[in-house]
VOPAGU-2260 file (C-alpha; in pm, 1 decimal, decimal comma):
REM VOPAGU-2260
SITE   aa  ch    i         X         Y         Z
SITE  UNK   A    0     246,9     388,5    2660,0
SITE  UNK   A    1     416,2     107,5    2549,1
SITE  UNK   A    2     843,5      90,3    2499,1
SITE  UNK   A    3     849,4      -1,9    2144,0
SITE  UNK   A    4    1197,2      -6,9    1971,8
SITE  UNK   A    5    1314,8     -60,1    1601,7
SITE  UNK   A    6    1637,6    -161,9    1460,9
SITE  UNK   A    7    1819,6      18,7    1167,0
SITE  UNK   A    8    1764,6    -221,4     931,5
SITE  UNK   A    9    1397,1    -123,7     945,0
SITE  UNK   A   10    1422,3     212,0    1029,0
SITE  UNK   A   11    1611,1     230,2     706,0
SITE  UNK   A   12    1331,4      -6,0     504,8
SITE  UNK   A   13    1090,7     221,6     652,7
SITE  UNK   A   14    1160,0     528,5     511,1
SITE  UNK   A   15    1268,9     350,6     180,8
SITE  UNK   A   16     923,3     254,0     138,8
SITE  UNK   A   17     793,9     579,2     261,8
SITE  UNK   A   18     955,5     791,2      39,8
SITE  UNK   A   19     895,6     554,4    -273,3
SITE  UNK   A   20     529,9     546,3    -202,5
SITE  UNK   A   21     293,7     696,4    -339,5
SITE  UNK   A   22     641,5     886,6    -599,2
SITE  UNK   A   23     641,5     547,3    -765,0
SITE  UNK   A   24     265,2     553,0    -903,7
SITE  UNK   A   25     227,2     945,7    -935,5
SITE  UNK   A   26     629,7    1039,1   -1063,2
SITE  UNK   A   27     836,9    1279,8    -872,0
SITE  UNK   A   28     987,0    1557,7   -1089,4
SITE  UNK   A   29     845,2    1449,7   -1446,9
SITE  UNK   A   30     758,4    1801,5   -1542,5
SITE  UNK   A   31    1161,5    1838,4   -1586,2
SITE  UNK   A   32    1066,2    1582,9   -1899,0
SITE  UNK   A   33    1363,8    1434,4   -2041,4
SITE  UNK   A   34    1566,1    1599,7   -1798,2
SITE  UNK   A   35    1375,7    1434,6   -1491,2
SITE  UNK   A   36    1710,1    1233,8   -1384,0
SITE  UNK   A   37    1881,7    1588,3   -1352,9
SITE  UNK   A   38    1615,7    1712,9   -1135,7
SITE  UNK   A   39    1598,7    1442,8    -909,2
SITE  UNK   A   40    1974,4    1463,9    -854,0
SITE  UNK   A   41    1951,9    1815,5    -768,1
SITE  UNK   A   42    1666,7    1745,6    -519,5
SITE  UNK   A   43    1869,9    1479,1    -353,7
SITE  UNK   A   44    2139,9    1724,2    -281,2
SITE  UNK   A   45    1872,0    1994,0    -171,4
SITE  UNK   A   46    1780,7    1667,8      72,3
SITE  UNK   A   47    2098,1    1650,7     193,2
SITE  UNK   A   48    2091,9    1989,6     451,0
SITE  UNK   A   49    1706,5    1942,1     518,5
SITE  UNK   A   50    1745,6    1623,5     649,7
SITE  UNK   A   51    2045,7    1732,0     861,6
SITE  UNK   A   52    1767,0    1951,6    1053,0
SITE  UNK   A   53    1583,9    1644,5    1148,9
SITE  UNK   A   54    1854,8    1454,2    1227,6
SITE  UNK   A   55    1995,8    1689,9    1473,8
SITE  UNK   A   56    1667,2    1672,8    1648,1
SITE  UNK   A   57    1759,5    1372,0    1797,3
SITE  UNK   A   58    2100,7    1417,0    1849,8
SITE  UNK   A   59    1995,8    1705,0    2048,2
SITE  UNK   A   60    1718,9    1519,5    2228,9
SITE  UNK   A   61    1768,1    1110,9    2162,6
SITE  UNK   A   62    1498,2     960,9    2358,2
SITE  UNK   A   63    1237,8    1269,7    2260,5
SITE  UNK   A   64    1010,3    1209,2    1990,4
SITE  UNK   A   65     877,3    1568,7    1798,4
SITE  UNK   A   66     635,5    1614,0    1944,2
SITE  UNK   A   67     813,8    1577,5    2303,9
SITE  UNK   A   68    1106,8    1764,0    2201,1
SITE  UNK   A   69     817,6    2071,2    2088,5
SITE  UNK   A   70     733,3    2047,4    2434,9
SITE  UNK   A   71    1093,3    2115,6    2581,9
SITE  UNK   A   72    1194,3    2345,6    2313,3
SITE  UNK   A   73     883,3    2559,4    2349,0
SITE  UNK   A   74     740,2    2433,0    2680,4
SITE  UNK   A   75     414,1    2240,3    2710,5
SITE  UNK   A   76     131,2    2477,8    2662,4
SITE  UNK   A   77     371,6    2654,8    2335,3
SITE  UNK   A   78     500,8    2320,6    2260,5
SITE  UNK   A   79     143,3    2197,2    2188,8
SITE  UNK   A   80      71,7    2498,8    1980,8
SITE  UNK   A   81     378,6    2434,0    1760,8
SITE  UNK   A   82     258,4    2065,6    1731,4
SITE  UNK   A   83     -88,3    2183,3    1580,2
SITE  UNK   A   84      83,3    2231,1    1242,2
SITE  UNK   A   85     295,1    1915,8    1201,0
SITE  UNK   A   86     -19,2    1712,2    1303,6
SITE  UNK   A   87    -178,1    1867,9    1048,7
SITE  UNK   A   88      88,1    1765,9     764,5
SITE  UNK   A   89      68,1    1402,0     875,5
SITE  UNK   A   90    -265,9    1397,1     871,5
SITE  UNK   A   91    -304,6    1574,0     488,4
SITE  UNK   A   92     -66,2    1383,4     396,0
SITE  UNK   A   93    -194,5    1081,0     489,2
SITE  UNK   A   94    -523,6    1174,4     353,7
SITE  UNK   A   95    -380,7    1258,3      11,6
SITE  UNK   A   96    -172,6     930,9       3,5
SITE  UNK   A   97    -509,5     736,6      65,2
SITE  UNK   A   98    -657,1     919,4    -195,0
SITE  UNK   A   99    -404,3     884,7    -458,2
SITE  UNK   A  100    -389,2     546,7    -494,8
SITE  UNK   A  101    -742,1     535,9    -447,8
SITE  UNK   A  102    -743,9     741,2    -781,7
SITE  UNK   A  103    -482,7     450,6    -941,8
SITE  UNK   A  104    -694,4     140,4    -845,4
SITE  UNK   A  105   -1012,7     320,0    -966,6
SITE  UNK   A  106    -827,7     419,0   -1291,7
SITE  UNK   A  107    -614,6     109,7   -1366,6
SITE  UNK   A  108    -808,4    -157,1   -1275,4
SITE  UNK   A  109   -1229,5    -111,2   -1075,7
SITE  UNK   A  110   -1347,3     137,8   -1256,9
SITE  UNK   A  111   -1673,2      47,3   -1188,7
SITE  UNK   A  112   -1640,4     -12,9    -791,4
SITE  UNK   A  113   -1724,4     259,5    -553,9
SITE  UNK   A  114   -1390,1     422,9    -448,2
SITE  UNK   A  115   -1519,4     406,0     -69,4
SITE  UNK   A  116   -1473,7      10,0     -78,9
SITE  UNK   A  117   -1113,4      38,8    -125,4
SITE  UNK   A  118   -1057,1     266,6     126,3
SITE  UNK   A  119   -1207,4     151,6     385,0
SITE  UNK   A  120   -1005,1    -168,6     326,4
SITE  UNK   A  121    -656,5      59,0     303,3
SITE  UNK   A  122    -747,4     277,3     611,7
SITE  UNK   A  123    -847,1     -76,8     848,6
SITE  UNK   A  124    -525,2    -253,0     760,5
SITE  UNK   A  125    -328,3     114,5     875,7
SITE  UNK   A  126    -513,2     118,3    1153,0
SITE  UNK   A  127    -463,9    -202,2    1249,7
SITE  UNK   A  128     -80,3    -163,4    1176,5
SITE  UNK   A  129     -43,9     126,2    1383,7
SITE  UNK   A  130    -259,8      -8,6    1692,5
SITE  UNK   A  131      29,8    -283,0    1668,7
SITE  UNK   A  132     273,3     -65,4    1677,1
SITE  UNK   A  133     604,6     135,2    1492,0
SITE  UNK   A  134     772,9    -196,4    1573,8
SITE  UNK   A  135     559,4    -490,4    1349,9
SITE  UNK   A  136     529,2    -184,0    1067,7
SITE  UNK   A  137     885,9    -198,2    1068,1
SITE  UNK   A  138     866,1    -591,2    1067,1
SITE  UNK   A  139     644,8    -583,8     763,6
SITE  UNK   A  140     859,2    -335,4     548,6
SITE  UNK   A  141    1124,1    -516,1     601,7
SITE  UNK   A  142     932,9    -805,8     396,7
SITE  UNK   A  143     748,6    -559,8     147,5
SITE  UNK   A  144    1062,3    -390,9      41,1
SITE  UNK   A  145    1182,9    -648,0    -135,5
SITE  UNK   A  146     965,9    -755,9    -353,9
SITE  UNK   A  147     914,1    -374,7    -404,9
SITE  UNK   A  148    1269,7    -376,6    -558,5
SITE  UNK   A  149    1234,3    -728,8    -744,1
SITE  UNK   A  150     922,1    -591,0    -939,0
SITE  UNK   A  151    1132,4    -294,7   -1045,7
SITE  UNK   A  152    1422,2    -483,8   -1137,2
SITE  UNK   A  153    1196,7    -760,4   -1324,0
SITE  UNK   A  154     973,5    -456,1   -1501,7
SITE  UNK   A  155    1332,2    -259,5   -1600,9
SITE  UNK   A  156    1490,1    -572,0   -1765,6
SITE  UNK   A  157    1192,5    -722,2   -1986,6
SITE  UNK   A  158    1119,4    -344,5   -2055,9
SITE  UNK   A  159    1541,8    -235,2   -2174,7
SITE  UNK   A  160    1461,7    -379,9   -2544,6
SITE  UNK   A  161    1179,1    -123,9   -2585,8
SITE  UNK   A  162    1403,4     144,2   -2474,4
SITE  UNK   A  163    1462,6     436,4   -2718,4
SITE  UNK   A  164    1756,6     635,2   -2569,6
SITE  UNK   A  165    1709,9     927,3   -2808,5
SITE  UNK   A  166    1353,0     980,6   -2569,8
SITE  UNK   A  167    1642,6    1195,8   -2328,8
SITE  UNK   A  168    1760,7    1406,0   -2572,5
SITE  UNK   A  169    1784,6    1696,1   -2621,9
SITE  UNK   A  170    1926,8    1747,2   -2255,4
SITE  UNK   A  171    1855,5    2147,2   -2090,0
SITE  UNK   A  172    1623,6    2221,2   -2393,8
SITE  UNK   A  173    1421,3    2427,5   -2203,3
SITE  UNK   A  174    1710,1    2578,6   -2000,6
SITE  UNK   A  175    1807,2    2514,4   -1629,0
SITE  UNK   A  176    1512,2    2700,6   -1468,8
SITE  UNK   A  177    1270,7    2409,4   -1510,0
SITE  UNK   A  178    1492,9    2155,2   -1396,9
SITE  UNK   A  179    1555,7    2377,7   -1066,6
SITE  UNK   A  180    1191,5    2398,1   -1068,1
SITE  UNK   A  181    1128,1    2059,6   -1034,2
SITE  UNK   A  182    1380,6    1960,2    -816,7
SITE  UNK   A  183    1246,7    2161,4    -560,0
SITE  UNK   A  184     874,0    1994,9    -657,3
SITE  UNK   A  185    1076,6    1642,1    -574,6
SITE  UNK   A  186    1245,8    1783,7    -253,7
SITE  UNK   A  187     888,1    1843,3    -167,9
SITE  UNK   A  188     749,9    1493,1    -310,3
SITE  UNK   A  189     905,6    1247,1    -150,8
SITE  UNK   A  190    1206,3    1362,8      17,5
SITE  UNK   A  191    1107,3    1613,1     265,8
SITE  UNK   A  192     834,8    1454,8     334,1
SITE  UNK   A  193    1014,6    1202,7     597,9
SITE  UNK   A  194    1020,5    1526,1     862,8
SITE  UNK   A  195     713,9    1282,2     939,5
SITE  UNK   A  196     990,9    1083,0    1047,6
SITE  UNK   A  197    1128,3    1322,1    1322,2
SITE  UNK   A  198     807,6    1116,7    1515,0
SITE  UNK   A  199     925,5     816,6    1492,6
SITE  UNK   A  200    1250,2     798,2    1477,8
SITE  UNK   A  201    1297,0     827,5    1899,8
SITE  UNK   A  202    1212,6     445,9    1874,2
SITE  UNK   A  203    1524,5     387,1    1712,6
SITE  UNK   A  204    1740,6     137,9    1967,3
SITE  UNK   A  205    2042,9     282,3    1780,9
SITE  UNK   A  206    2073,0     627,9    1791,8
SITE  UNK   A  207    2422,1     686,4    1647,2
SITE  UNK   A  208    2311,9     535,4    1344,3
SITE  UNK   A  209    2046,8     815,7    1217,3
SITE  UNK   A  210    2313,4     947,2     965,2
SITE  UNK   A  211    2315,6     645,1     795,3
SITE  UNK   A  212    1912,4     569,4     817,1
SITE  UNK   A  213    1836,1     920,4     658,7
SITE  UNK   A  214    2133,1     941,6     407,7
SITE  UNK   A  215    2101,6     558,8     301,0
SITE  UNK   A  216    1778,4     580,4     225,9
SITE  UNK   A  217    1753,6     939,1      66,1
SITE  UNK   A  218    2056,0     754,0    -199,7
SITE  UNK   A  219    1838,2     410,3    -240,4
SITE  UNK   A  220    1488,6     574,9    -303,1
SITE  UNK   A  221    1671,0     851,7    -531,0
SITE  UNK   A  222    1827,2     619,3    -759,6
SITE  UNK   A  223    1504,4     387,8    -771,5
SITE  UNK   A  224    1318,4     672,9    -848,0
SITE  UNK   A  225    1555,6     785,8   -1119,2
SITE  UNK   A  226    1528,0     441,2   -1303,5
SITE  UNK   A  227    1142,3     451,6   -1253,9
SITE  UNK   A  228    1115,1     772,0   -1456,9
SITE  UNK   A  229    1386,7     719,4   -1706,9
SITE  UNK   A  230    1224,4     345,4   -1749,0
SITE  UNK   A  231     929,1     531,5   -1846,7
SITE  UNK   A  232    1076,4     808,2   -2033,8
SITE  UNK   A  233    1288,7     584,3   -2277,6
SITE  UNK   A  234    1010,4     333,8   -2358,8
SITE  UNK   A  235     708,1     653,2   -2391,2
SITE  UNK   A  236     879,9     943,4   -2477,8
SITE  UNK   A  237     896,8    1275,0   -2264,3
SITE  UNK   A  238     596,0    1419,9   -2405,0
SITE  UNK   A  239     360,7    1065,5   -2353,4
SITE  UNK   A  240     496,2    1070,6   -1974,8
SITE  UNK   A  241     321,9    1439,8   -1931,2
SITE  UNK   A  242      25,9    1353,8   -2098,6
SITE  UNK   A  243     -30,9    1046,1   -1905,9
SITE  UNK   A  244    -178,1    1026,4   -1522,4
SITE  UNK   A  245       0,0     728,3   -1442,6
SITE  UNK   A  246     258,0     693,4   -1671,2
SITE  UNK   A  247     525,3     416,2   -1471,3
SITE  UNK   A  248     201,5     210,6   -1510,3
SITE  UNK   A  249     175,6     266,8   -1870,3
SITE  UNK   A  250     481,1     131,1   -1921,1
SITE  UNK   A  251     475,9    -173,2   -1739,6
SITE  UNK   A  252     166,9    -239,0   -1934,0
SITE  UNK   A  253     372,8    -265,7   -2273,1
SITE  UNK   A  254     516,4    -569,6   -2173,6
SITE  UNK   A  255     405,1    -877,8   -2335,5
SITE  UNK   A  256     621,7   -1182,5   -2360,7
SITE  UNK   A  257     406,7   -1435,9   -2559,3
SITE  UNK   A  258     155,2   -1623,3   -2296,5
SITE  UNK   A  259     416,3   -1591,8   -2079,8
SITE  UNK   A  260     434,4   -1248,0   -1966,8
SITE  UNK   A  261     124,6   -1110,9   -2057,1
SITE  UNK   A  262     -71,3    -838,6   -1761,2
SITE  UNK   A  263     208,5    -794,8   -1533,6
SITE  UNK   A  264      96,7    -469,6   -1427,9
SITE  UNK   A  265    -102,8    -633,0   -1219,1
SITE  UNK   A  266      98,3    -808,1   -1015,0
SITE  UNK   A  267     294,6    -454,1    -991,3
SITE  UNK   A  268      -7,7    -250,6    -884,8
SITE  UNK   A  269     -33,6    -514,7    -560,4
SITE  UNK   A  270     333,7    -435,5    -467,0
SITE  UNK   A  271     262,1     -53,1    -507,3
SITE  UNK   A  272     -20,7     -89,4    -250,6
SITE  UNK   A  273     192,2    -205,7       6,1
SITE  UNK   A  274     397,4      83,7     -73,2
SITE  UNK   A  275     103,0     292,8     -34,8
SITE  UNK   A  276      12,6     127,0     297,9
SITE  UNK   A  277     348,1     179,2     468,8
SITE  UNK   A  278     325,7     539,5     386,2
SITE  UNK   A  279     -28,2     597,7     500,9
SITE  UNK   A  280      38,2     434,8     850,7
SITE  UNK   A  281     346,5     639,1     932,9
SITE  UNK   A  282     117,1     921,5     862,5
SITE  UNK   A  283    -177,6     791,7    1078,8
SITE  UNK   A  284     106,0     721,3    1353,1
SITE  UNK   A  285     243,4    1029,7    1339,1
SITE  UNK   A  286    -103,5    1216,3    1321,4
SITE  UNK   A  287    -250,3    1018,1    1676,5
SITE  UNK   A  288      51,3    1060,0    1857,6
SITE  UNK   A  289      76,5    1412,3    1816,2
SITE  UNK   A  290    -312,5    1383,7    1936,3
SITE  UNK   A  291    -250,8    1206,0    2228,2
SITE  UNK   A  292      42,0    1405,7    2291,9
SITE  UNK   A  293    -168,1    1731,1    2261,9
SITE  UNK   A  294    -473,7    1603,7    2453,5
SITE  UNK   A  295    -269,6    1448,9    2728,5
SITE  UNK   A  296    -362,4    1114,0    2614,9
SITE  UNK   A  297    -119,5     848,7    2747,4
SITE  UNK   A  298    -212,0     566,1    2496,2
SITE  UNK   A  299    -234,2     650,9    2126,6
SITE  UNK   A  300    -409,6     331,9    2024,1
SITE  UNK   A  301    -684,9     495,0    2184,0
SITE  UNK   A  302    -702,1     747,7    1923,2
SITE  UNK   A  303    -565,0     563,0    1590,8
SITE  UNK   A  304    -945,3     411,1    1448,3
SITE  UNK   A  305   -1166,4     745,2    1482,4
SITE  UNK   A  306    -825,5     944,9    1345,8
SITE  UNK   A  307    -813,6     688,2    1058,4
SITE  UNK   A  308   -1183,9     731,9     953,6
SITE  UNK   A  309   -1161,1    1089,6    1005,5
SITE  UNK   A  310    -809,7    1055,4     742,2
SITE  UNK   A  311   -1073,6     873,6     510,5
SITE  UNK   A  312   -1335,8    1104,9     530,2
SITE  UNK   A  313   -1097,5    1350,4     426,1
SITE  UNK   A  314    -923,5    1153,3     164,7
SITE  UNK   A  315   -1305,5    1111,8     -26,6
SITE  UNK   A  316   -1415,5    1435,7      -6,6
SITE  UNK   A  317   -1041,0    1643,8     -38,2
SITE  UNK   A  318    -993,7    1613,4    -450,7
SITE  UNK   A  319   -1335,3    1671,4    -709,8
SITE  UNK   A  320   -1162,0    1424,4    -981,5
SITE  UNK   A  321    -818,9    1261,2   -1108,1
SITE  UNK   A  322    -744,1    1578,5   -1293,9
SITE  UNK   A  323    -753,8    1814,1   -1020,9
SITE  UNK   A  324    -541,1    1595,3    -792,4
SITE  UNK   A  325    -278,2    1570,4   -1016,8
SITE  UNK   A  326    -281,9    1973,8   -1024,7
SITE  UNK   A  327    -225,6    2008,3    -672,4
SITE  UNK   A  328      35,4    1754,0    -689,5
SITE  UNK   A  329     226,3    1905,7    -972,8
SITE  UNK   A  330     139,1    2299,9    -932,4
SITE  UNK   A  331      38,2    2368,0    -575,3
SITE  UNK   A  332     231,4    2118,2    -346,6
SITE  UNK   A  333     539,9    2195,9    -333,0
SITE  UNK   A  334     417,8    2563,3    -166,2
SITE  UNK   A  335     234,0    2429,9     109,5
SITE  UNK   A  336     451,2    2143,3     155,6
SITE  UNK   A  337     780,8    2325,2     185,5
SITE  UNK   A  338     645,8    2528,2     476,4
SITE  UNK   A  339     620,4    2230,0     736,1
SITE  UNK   A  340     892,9    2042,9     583,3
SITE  UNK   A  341    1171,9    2322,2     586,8
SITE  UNK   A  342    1031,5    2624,8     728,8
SITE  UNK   A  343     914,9    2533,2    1061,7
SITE  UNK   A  344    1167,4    2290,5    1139,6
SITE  UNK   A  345    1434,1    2474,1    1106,4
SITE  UNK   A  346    1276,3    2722,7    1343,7
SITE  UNK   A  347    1241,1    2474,2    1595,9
SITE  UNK   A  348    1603,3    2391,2    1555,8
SITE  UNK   A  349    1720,7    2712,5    1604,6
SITE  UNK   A  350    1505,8    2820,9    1905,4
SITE  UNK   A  351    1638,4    2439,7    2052,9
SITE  UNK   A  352    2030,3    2527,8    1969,3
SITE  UNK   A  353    2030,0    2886,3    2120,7
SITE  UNK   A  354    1812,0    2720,3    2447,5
SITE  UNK   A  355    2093,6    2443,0    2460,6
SITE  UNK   A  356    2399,5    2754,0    2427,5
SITE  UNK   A  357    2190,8    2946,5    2678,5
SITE  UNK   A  358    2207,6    2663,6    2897,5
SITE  UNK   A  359    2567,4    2538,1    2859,7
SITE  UNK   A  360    2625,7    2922,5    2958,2
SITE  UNK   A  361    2422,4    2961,6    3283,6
SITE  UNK   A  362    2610,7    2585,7    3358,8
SITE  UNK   A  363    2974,9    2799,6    3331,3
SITE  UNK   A  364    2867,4    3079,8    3514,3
């Protein structure tokens, strides 16, 4: 295999683009209502001790990917075992990624065009990002993010005169046990979700840095987020955001600045695709290297196209209609996500910290 390395700068990019993803066309936390910039606050700081658990993976084990440091934690037939499960996240996740924006092109803009076309498009530009490696997707975020942030910027300032700041009142109507409730829907949608990460991250050239590539980025995509939904919120009202699919998209369709400015949403929807692609090939990367890792494969490339098509495949066939994806988004996710993205990694962590103690202690004897 390859030695592929990335810097920081797009480590951090990366998982900026990651985590805003597929959050900036389906919401994170909106159920909280008007209170939607509390929740997301509280599941920053829920972030803030999960992420440590991923982080300490590879100050434990620096050069080890996941999947490698599975196989020293739990040695390599166990280690494999344990792998089954977080190859199966990536590759769900990727699928329901795909499919989501699948559902927002078919909605906003084709609804007439088979919903196969565009994903076989999205799936052959992953997989032909991933065959090139961690290194030139790192390259390309570092190009896509910021035009990600100028169309937010450019939306939020030609939408602030239709902003109705009474839309966020009253704050805690319904108490504090929603809010809690989606906070820990928004830990699970987007930011837990870069445990994907802990297979990837072994490229990083830096290693001293991960602090600042998980923390930096959890703050960036938080507070981007926070302005998404509030953007939406003041200019629709709480209740129009709930009853809406894709409600930031909504908004940015109420802008209309003579013949000037006239069907920018457009132009917004092509950004959020690139968001969508960066997410769905971290996914597919993480998903064929655990393979190959598994099947004692010593190139992933090998594996990346029939993994894709299999990802597609699912992505078609995993969700009957719009409605019922945006149910298991909103009601079911966060319970099966939580699982891989908490659950079993802090398992692995402590079976890896009492093996290292174990170790320093046979070393003293």
């Amino acid at each position: 295999m390859s030695k592929e390395s990335i810097t920081q700068k797009q480590s951090i990019v990366m998982m900026i683009t990651y985590m805003l993803g597929s959050s900036m066309v389906l919401g994170a936390g909106s159920e909280a209502k008007q209170d939607v910039w509390l929740a997301l606050l509280i599941a920053m700081l829920m972030s803030v001790p999960v992420m440590y658990i991923y982080i300490r993976f590879h100050v434990i084990y620096p050069d080890k990917s996941l999947y490698e440091i599975l196989n020293t934690v739990f040695g390599r037939i166990l280690g494999k075992i344990v792998a089954i499960p977080f190859i199966w996240f990536a590759f769900h996740l990727g699928a329901l990624v795909l499919r989501n924006f699948l559902e927002y092109i078919k909605i906003v803009s084709m609804t007439q065009t088979p919903m196969f076309a565009f994903a076989i498009v999205m799936i052959i530009s992953s997989i032909y990002g991933v065959r090139a490696g961690v290194e030139v997707i790192g390259r390309w975020t570092s190009i896509i993010l910021p035009f990600l942030m100028l169309s937010v910027l450019i939306v939020t300032v030609f939408l602030s005169p239709l902003f109705d700041f009474g839309n966020l009142k009253p704050v805690l109507y319904n108490g504090f046990k929603p809010i809690l409730y989606n906070a820990i829907s928004a830990l699970a949608f987007p930011f837990a979700e870069t445990v994907i990460f802990t297979a990837v991250l072994d490229k990083i050239r830096d290693k001293r840095s991960l602090y600042k590539i998980y923390y930096v980025s959890l703050i960036f995509s938080g507070i981007v987020l926070i302005i998404i939904s509030l953007r939406s919120i003041l200019t629709l009202g709480a209740e129009n955001v709930g009853n809406m699919y894709f409600a930031s998209y909504a908004a940015v369709g109420l802008i209309d600045i003579g013949d000037f400015l006239e069907r920018i949403e457009v132009s917004v929807t092509v950004v959020f695709l690139f968001g969508g692609y960066v997410k769905n090939s971290i996914c597919l990367y993480a998903a064929s290297t655990g393979i190959a890792n598994v099947l004692n494969i010593d190139n992933y490339r090998q594996i990346v196209a029939p993994v894709g098509m299999l990802m597609l495949v699912f992505s078609l066939i995993i969700y009957n209609n719009t409605m019922e994806m945006f149910e298991w988004a909103n009601k079911i996710y966060k319970y099966y996500a939580i699982p891989f993205e908490v659950v079993l990694p802090l398992i692995v962590l402590i079976v890896a910290e009492i093996k290292i103690r174990l170790t320093k202690k046979k070393k003293r004897a």
